[in-house]
N, C-alpha and C positions, 0 to 999 in steps of 0.2 A: 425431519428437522428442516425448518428454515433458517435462512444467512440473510442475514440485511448486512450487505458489505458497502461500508464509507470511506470514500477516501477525504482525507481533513478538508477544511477550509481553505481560501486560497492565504497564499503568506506573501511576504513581500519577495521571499526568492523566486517564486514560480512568476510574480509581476515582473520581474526582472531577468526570466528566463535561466534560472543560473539549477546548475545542478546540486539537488538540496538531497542527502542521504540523514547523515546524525547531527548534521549543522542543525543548531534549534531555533529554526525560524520561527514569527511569531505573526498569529493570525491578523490579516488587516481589517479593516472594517466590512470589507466584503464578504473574507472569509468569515465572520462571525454573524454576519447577516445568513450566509449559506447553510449555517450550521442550525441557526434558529429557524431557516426555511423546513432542513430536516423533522426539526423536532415537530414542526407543524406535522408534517406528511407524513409521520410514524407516530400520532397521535393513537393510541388505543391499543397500541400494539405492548406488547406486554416482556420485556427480556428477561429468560432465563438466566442469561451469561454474555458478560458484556469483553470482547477480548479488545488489544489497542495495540498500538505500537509505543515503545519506550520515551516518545518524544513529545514536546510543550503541544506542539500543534493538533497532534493526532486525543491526548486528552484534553484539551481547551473544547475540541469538537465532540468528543463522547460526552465530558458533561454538562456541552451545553444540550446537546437530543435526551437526555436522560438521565437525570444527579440522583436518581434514588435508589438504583443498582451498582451494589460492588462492582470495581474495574478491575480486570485481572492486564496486569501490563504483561508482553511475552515480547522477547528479544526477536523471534520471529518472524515476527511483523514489521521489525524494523525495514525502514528503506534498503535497496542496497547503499552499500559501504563505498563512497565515491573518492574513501582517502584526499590523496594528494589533489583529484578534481572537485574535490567538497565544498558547495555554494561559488563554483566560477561559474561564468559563462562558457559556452562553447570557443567564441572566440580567446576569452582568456586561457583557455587551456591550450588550444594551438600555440599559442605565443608563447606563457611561459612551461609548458612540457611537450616539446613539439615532436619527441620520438616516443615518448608513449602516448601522445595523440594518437599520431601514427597507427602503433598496435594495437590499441585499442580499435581504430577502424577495423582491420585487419579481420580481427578475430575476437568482436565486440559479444559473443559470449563466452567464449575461455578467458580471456585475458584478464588476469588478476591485477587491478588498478595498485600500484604501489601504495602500502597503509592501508588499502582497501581489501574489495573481494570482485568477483568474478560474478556474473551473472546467474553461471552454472551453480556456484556456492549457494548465492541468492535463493537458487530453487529448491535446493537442497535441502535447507530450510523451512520452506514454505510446505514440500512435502512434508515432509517431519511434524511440520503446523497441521495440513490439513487429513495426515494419516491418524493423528491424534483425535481430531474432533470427529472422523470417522465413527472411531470407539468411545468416544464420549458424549454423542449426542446429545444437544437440549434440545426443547419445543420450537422457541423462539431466540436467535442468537444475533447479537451486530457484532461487528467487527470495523472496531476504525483504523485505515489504514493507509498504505501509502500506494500512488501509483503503479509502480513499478510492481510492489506486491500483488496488486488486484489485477496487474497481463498476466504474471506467472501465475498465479492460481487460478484464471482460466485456462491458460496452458496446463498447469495439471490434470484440470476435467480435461482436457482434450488428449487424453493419452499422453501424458508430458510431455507434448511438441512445443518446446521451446524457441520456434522457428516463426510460430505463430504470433510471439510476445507482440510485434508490430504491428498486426492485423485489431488492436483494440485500442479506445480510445479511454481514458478513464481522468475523469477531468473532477474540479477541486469542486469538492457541497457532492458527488455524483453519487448516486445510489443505483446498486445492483442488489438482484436478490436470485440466491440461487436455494438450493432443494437438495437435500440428500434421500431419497427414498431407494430402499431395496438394494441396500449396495451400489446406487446410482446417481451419479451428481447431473443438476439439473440446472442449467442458467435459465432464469425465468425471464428475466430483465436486466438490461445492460442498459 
């Protein structure tokens, strides 16, 4: 099985640096340029099964790369859950939540964001997502998705070292494609 993994188009939150979870931001001109750049470079490739996250951005970007396979939306996939720091900026969050700023540094993958979730939730998740498609294989698969989802699920292939989530860079139009053969996950391209 192959994974063509996308993370959306850019949106006016990520121009504006602000932390974007189920806030439904909306693709800019860029990000719709990035997404058509996609569909160029996945020209001939053929999806069995197209999975997304619940959000405007993440399907404005599946169907612009390819409108003629069913979308399966999964919760999954969602962003993490940034509650109460949902589309701020980092500075606005110091300012107005300045003790769960705080914990948040602290203990920035336990800490469950008030109204939100925890990093560790996030993975939780993600496992859940990628022990499924384990046992579901198709030929050819995309995934469009979000940053945050596409560190954690290299940290999954990596023995679920969630430590490593910072060690990847996963930027807006980006294409990764990874491989599962033989009980074995495979990052081809980041």
């Amino acid at each position: 099985m192959k994974i063509f993994l996308v993370r959306h188009g850019e949106t006016i939150s990520n121009v504006e640096k602000r932390y974007c979870g189920l806030y439904e931001a909306q693709l800019t001109d860029k990000g719709i340029k990035q997404a058509e750049k996609l569909k160029e470079d996945l020209r001939g490739t053929t999806f069995q099964k197209i999975y997304l996250s619940c959000t405007h951005r993440c399907k404005d970007t599946a169907d612009i790369i390819c409108s003629t396979v069913d979308k399966i939306q999964d919760e999954r996939l969602n962003e993490l859950n940034f509650g109460i720091f949902d589309n701020k900026t980092y500075d606005e969050i110091q300012k107005k939540y300045p003790e769960e700023c705080e914990e948040w540094q602290k203990s920035w993958k336990e800490y469950i964001i008030p109204q939100g979730e925890s990093v560790v939730q996030a993975f939780e998740r993600v496992t859940s997502f990628m022990k499924e498609l384990e046992n579901n294989p198709g030929e050819n698969v995309l995934i469009v998705t979000h940053g945050g989802i596409i560190r954690l699920m290299y940290c999954y292939i990596l023995d679920g070292n969630i430590d490593l989530y910072w060690k990847f860079a996963s930027y807006n139009g980006g294409l990764s494609i990874l491989s599962f053969e033989y009980n074995n996950w495979i990052i081809e391209k980041i």
